[in-house]
N, C-alpha and C positions, 0 to 999 in steps of 0.2 A: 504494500500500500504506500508505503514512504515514498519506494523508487517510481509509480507512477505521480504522485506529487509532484518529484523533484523533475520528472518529463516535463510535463503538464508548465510548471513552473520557466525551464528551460527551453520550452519551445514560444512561450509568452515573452520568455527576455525574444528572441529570435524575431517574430512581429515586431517586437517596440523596436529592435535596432533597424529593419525594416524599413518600418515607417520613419524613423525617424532619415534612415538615407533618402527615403523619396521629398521628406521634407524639405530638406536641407538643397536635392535637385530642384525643387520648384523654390524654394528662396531666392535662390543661385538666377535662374530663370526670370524670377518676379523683380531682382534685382537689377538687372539685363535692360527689363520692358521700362523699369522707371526712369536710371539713367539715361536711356534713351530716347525717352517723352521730355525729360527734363531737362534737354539737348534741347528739344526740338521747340519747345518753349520759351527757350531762354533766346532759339535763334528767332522766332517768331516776334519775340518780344521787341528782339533789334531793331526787326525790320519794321515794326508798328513805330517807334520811335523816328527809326529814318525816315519813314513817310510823314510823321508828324511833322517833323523840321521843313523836308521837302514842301508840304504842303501850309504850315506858315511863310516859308519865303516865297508860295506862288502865292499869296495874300498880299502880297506887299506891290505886285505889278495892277497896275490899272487896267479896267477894262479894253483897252485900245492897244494897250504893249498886250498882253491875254489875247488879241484876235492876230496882231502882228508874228507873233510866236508861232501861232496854231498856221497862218497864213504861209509861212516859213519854212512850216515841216512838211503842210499837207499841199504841195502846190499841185494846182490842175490849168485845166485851160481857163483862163481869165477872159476870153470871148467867148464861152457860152454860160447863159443863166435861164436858169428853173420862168417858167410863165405861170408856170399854175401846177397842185400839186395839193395832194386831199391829206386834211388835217386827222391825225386818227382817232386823236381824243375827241373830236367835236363831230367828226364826219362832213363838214364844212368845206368846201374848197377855199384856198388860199392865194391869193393872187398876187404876183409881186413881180417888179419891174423894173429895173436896172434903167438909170439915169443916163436918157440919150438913146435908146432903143427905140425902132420902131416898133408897133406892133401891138 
């Protein structure tokens, strides 16, 4: 009776060391997933920050330098323009006409 105890006993230490190694792999694991979030956070955070700046120093140009800019990067042909053209939000036609056009 004793020696089935001390089995009994000795295959329970055997589970707990067990678990205890699966443990210890999913920490190991769980630890992995954090530093790596908390990577990815801390770079996220950077970059919220650098658009912050970014976006106060594009605060500081006036409307007119703002379309100069835009005008600058996005160039097309400058002899052709829109005559009409449907508003989405209103379902309205929109009519607009470039100074010196016929038409």
């Amino acid at each position: 009776m004793a020696e089935a105890y001390s089995t009994n006993i000795r295959q329970r230490i055997r589970r707990t060391l067990e678990r205890l190694d699966a443990l210890d792999r999913e920490k190991s694991a769980l630890q992995a997933e954090f530093d790596q979030l908390q990577q990815r956070l801390q770079t996220e955070e950077r970059q919220e920050a650098t658009w912050k700046v970014q976006a106060a120093s594009h605060a500081r140009f006036s409307p007119e330098e703002k379309i100069r800019i835009f005008m600058s990067l996005f160039r097309g042909r400058e002899d052709v323009f829109p005559k009409r053209w449907d508003n989405a939000k209103t379902e309205n036609p929109v009519m607009r006409q470039h100074a010196g056009m016929n038409g």
